[in-house]
C-alpha positions as CSV (number, residue, x, y, z in Angstrom):
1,X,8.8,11.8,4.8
2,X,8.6,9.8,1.8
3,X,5.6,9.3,-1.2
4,X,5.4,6.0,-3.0
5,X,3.9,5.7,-6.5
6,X,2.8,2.5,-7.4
7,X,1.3,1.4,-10.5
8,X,-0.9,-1.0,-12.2
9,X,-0.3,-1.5,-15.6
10,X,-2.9,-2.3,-17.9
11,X,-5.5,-0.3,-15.3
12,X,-3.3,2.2,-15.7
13,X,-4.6,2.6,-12.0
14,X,-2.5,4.7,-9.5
15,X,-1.9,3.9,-6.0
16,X,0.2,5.6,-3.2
17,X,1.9,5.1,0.1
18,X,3.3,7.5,1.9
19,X,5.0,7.9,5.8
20,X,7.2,9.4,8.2
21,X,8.2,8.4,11.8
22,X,7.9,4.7,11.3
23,X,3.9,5.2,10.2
24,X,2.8,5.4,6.9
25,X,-1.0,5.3,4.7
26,X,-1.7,4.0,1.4
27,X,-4.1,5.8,-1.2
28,X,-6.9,3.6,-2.7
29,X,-4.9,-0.1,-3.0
30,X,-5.1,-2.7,-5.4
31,X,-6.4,-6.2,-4.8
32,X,-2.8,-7.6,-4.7
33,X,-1.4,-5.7,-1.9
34,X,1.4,-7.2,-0.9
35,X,3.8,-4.8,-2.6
36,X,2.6,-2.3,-0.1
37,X,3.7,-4.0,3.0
38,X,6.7,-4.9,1.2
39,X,7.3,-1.1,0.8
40,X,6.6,0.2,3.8
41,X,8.8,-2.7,5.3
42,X,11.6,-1.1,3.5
43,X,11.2,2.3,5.2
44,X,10.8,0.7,8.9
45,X,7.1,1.8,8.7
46,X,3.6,0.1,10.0
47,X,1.1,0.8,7.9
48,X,-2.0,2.4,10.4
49,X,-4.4,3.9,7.9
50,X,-6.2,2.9,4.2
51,X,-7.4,5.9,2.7
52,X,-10.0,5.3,-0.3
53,X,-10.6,8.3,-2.1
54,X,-14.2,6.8,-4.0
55,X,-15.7,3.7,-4.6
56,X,-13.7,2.4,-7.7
57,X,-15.6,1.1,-10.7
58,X,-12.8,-0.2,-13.0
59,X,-11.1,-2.5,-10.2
60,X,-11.5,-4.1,-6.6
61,X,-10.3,-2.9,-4.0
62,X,-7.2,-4.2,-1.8
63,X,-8.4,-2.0,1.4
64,X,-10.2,-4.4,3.2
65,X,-7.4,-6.7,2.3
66,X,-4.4,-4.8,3.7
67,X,-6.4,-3.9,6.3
68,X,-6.5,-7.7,7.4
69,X,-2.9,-8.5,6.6
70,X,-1.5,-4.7,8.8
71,X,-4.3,-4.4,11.5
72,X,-5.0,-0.4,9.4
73,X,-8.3,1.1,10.2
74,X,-10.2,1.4,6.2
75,X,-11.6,5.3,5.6
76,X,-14.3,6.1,2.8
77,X,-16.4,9.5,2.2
78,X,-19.9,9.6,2.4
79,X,-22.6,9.0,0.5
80,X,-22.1,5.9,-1.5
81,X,-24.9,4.2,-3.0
82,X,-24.6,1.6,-0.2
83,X,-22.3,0.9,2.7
84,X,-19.1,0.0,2.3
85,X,-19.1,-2.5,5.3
86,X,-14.9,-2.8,5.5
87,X,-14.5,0.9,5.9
88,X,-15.4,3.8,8.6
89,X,-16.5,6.9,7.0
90,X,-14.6,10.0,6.9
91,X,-16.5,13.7,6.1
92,X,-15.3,17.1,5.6
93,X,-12.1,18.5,7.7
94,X,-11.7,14.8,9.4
95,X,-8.1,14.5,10.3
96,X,-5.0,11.9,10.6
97,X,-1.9,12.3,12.4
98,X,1.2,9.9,10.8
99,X,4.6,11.2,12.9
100,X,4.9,14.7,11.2
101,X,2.4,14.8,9.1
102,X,-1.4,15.6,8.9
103,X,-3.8,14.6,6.1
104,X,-6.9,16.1,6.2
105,X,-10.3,15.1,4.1
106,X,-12.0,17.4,1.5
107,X,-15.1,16.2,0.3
108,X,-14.8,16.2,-3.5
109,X,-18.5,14.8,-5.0
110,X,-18.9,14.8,-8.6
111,X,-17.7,11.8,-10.1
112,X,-18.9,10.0,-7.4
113,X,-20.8,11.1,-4.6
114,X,-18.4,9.6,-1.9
115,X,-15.9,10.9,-3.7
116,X,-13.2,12.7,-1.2
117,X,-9.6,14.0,-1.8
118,X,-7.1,13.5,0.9
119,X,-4.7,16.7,1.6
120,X,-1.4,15.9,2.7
121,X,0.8,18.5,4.9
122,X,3.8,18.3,6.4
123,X,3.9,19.9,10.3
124,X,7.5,20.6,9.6
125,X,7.3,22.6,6.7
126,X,3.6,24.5,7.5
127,X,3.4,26.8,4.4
128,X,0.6,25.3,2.4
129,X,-0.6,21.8,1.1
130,X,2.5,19.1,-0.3
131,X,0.3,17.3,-2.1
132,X,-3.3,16.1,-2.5
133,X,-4.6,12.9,-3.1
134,X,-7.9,13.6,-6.0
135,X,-9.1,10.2,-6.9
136,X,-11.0,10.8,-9.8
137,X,-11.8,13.9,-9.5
138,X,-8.8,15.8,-11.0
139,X,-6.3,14.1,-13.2
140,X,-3.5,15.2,-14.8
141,X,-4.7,16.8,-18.1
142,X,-8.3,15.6,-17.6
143,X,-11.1,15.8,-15.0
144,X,-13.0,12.8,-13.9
145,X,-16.1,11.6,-16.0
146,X,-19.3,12.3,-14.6
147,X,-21.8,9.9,-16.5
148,X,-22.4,7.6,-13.6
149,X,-25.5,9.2,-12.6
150,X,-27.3,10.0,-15.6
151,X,-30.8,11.0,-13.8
152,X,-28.6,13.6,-12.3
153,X,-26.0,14.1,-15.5
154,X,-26.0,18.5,-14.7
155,X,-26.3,18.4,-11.4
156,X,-23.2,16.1,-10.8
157,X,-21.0,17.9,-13.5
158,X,-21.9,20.9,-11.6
159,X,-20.9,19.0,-8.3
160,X,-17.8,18.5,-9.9
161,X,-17.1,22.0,-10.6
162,X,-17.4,23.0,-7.5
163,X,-15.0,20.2,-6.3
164,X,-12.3,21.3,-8.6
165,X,-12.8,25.2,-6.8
166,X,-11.9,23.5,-3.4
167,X,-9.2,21.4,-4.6
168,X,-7.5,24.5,-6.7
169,X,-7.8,26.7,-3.4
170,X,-5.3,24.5,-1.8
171,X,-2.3,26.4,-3.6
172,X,-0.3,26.4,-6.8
173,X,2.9,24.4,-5.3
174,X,0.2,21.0,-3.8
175,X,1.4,17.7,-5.9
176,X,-1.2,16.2,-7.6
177,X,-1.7,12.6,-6.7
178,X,-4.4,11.3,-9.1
179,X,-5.8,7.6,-8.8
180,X,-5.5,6.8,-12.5
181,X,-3.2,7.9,-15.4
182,X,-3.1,7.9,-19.2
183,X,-4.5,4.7,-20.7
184,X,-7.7,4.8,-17.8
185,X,-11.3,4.7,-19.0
186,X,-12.3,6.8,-16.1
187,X,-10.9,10.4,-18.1
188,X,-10.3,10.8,-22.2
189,X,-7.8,13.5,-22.4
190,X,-5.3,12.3,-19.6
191,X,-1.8,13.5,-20.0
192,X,0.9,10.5,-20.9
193,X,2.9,11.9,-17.6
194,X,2.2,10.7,-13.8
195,X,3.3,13.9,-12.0
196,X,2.3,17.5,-12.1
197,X,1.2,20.4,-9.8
198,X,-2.2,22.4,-8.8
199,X,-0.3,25.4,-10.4
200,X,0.6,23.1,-13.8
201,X,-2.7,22.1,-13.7
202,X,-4.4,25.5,-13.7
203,X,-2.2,26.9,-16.3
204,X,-2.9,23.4,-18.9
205,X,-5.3,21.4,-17.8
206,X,-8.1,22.1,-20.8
207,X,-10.6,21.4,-18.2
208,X,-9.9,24.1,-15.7
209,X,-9.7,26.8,-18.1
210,X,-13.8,26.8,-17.7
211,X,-14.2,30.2,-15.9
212,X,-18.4,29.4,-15.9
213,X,-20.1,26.7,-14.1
214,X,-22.5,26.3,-17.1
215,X,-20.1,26.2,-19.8
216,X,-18.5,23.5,-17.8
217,X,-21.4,21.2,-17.0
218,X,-22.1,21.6,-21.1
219,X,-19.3,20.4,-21.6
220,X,-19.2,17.5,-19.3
221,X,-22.5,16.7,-21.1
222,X,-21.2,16.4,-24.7
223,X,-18.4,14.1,-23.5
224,X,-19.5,10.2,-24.2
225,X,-17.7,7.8,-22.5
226,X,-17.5,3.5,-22.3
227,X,-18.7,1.8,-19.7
228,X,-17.9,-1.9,-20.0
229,X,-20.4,-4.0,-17.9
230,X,-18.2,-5.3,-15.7
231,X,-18.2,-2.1,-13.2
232,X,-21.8,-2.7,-12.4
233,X,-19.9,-6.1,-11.0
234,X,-16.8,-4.1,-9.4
235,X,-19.2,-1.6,-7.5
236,X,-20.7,-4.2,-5.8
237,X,-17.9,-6.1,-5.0
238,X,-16.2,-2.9,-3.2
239,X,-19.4,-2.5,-1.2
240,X,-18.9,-6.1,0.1
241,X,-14.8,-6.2,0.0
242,X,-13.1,-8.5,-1.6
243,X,-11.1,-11.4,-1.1
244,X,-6.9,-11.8,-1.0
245,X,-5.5,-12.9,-4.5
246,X,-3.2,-15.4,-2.8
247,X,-6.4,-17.4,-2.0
248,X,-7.1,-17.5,-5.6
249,X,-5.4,-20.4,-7.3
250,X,-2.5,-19.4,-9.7
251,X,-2.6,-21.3,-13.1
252,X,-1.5,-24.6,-13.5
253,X,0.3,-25.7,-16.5
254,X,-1.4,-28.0,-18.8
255,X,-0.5,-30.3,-21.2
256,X,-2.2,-30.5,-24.6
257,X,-4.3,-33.7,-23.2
258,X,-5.2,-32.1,-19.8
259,X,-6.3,-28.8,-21.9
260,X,-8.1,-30.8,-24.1
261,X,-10.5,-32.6,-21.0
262,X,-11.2,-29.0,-19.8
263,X,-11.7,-27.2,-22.9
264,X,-15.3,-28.4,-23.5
265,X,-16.7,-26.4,-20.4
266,X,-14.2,-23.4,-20.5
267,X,-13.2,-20.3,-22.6
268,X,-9.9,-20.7,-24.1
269,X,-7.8,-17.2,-23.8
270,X,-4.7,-16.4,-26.2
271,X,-2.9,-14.1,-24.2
272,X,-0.3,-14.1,-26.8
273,X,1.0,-11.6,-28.9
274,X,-1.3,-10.6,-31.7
275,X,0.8,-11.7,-34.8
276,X,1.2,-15.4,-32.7
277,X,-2.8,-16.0,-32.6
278,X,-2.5,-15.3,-36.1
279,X,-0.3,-17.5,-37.5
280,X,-1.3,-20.3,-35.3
281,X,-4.2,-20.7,-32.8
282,X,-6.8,-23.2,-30.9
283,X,-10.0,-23.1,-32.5
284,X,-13.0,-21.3,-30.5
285,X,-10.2,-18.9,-28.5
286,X,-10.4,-15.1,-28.0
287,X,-7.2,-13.1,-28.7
288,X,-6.5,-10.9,-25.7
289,X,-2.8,-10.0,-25.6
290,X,-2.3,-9.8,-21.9
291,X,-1.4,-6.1,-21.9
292,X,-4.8,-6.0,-22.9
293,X,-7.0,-8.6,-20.5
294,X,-7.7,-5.3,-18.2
295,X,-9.1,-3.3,-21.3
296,X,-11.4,-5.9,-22.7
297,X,-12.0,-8.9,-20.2
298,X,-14.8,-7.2,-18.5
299,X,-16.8,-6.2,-21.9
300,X,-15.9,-10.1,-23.6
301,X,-15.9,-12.4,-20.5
302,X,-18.3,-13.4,-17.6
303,X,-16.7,-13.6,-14.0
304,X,-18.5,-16.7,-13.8
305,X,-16.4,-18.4,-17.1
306,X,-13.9,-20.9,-16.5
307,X,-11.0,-19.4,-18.3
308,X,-7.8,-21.4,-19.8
309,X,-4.9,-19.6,-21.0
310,X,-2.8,-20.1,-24.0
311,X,0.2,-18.2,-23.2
312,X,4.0,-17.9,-24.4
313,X,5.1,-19.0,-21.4
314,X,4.5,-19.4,-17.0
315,X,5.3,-15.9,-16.6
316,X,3.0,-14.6,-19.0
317,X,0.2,-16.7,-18.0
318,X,0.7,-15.2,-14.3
319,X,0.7,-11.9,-15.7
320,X,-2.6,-12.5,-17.2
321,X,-3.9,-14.2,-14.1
322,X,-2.9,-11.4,-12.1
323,X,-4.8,-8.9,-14.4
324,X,-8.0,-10.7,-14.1
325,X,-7.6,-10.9,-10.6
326,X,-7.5,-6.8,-10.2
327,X,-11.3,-7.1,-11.9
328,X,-13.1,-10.1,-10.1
329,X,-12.9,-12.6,-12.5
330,X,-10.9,-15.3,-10.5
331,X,-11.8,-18.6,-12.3
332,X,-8.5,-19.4,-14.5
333,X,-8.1,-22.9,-14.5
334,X,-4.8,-23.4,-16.1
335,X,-2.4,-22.7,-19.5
336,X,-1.7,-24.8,-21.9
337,X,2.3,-25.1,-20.8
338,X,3.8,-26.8,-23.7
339,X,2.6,-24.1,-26.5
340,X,0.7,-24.4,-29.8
341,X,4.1,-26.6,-31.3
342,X,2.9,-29.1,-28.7
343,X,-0.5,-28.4,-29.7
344,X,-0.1,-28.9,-33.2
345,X,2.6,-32.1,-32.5
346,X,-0.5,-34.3,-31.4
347,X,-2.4,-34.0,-34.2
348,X,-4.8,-31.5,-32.9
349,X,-6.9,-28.8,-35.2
350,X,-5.8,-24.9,-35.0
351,X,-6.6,-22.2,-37.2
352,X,-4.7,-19.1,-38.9
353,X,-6.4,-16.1,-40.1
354,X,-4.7,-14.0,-42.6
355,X,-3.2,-10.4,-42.2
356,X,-3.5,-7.9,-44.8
357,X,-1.8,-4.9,-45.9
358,X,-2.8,-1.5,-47.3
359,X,-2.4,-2.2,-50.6
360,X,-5.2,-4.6,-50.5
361,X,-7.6,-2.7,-48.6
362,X,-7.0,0.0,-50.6
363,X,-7.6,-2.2,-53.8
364,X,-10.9,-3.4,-52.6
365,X,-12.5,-0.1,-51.2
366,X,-11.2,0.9,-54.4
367,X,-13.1,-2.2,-56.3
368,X,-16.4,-1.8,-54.2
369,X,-16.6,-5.2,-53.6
370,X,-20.3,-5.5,-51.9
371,X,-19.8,-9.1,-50.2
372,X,-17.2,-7.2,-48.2
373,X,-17.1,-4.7,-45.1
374,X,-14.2,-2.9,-43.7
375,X,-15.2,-3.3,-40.2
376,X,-13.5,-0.4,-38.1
377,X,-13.4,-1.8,-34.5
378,X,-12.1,1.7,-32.6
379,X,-14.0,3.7,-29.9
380,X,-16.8,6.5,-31.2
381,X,-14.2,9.3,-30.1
382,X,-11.5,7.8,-31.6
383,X,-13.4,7.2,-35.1
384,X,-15.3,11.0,-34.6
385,X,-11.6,12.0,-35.2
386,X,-10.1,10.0,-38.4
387,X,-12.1,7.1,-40.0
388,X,-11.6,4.9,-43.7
389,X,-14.7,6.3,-45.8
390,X,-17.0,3.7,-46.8
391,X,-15.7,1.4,-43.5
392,X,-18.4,0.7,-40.9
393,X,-18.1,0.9,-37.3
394,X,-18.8,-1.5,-34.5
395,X,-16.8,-1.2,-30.9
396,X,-14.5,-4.3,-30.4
397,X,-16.1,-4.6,-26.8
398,X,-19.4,-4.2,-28.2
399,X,-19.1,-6.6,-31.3
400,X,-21.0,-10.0,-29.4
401,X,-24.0,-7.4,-28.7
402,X,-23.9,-6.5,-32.6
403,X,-23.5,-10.0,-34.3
404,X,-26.8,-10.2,-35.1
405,X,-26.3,-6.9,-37.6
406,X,-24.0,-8.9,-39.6
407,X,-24.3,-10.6,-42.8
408,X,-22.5,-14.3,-42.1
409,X,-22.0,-14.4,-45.5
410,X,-20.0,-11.1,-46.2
411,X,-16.2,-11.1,-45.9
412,X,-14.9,-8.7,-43.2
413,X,-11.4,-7.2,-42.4
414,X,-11.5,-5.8,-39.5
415,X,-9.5,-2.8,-38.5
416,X,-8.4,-0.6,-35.6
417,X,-5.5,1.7,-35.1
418,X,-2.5,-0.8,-35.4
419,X,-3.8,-4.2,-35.6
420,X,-4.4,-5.8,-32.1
421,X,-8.1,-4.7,-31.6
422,X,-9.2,-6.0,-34.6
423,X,-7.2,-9.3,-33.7
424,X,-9.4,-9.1,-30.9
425,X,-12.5,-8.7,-33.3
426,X,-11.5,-11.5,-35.6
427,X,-11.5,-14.0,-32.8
428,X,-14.7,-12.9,-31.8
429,X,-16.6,-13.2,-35.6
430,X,-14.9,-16.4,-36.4
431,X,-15.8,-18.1,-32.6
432,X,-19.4,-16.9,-33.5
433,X,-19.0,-18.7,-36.7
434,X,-18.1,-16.4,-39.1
435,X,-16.0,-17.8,-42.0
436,X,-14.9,-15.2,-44.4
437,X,-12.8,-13.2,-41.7
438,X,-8.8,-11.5,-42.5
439,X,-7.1,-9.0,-39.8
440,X,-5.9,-5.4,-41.5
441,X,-2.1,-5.6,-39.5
442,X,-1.3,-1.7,-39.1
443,X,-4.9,-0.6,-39.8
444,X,-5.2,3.1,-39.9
445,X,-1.3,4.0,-38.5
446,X,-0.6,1.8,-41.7
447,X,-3.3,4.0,-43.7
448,X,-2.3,7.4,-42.7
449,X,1.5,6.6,-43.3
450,X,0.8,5.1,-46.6
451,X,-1.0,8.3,-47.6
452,X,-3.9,7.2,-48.8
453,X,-6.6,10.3,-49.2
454,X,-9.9,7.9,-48.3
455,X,-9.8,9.1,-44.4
456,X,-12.2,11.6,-43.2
């Protein structure tokens, strides 16, 4: 028997394949699948089955496209809102046979209504559960969100509850397999470690010490959670299935001419490092380190935008292409190969924003300056739990909505935890015209080293 983790950065989205006897499955798959076969190849296995534990929100789904590449038979729980027309639906107690071992389906509703976990024994070794595949239901240090519904917010948080009661019952020593890990926007408190137990769990997870439904649901009610707009997009493309990445057209390079015809009717994405859109960048373009395309993308960008990259190099470009691939937004039209040197070597306009430090923020909080605005960019949870008195706070995914709240005449430093978000923010004030715009490198990491007493 083997078990195959297999990540997706960025998503921080967890996949899984697993086999014995020259048959193996694979556990809610990414759009680019190939890795799987490649995998399974390597064990002298076929894969016969794709297991989706829910209908994912923050990706699309590879099932429907493995399924087409290996010939596997597509399995989804009941109840979605909608058919999933690539899959066959399993229910409670359904099972699979792969060589020695069984997997049997435990309807898990809650975060989603089709939401099902996938148990995983081995015939040879009978005593109990080796693992259990929960989706979103149960992470590791967290439980899944259950704001999806909210015309039904207590009675799926109760829904959930109950779920965790079945999947707990399956025995301290099961493996938890969950489908996302720390960094997801599907859970806020999950643990920065991608392996633990039912009996771990129970003992730490902060979320399974609730002894009483109705202290549970309260809680699940006070939580407040983001949901970009792009997973209205991503539910309805895994209702439909989506198409292979390899029939999406990888990036072409461009030189600074080429890039120049096509800039007028595209959006020009720095996927560069933030300190490199600083110092030097096309006029008009969004920062988006590419580490952080699947974090932002789908609140900044529309799947229907033609997108050209500025990246340091091919390899980063395609790792940027293949990030917007995992969430449906499929029109990148090139990179601009030669760099911003090349740029800049033809006579073409780019723009620099300054970084500050502590020192001056500090000196003009401390000055009260009212043509300026410390503009924290961090999520609500994130500023509920340390913020820069006198700062004000806007989401970065949420700052296009919000432009209309801000005085174009007022200088702004914007700020986040280190510095990249609030690149992120500067790109998006200055493109809307904003002139009076400088970047607070280290924002409140820098702040609360420094010492400064101004946080709350």
């Amino acid at each position: 028997m083997f078990l195959k983790t297999i990540k997706s950065e960025g998503l921080a989205h967890l996949s899984y394949l697993f086999g014995a006897d020259g048959v193996a499955a694979v556990i809610d798959p990414r759009r680019d699948c190939e890795i799987y076969i490649e995998e399974a190849r390597a064990r002298g296995c076929r894969i016969t089955h794709v297991l989706e534990t829910h209908r994912n929100e923050d990706l699309l789904s590879g099932a429907p496209v493995l399924a087409a590449l290996t010939g596997a038979a597509v399995h989804h729980g009941p109840h979605a809102d909608g058919e999933v027309v690539y899959a066959d639906t399993v229910r409670q107690d359904d099972r699979f046979e792969l060589g020695a071992l069984t997997v049997t389906v435990l309807e898990t509703p809650g975060h989603t209504d089709d939401s099902v976990s996938y148990v995983l024994h081995d015939r040879n070794q009978p005593e109990g559960a080796v693992a259990v595949f929960t989706g979103d239901a149960l992470f590791i240090g967290d439980v899944g969100r259950t704001d999806f519904y909210p015309d039904r917010a207590a009675e799926v948080a109760g829904l959930l509850y109950d779920s965790l009661q079945r999947i707990m019952a399956l025995g301290d020593q099961a493996i938890v397999c969950p489908a996302h890990g720390a960094g997801s926007v599907c859970g806020g408190g999950l643990a920065d470690r991608e392996f633990s137990t039912l009996g771990h769990e129970r003992a730490n997870n902060p979320m399974l010490q609730y002894q009483d439904r109705d202290a549970f649901i309260a809680a699940k009610l006070a939580e407040h959670h983001l949901q970009p707009p792009y997973f209205r997009a991503m539910e309805r493309g895994n209702l439909e299935g989506a198409t292979a990445m390899d029939r999406v057209a990888r990036p072409v390079p461009l030189g600074p001419a080429a890039f120049e015809a096509l800039r007028g009717g595209a959006v020009v994405l720095d996927v560069r490092g933030v300190t490199a859109w600083l110092g030097g960048h096309i006029p008009g373009s969004i920062a988006m380190p590419a580490s952080m395309v699947p974090a932002f993308a789908g609140w900044l960008l529309d799947p229907e935008d033609t997108l050209l990259l500025v990246a340091d190099d091919g390899a980063q470009a395609e790792t940027a292409w293949r990030h917007l691939g995992r969430i449906g937004y499929d029109r990148v039209a090139g990179f601009l190969s030669a760099g911003l040197p090349a740029w800049a070597a033809q006579g073409r306009d780019f723009g620099r924003v300054e970084a500050v430090d502590t020192a001056c923020v500090a000196r003009r909080l401390e000055a009260g300056e009212e043509d300026w605005c410390l503009l924290d960019v961090r999520d609500a949870n994130e500023v509920a739990q340390k913020r820069i008195k006198d700062s004000r706070h806007i989401y970065a995914g949420k700052l296009p909505d919000a432009l209309e709240s801000l005085d174009r005449q007022r200088h702004y430093t914007t700020m986040c935890a280190s510095g990249a978000r609030a690149t992120i923010a500067a790109s998006l004030l200055i493109r809307a015209g904003f002139e009076k715009v400088d970047v607070y490198l280290g924002s409140l990491g820098a702040w609360t080293a420094s010492g400064q007493d101004r946080a709350s």
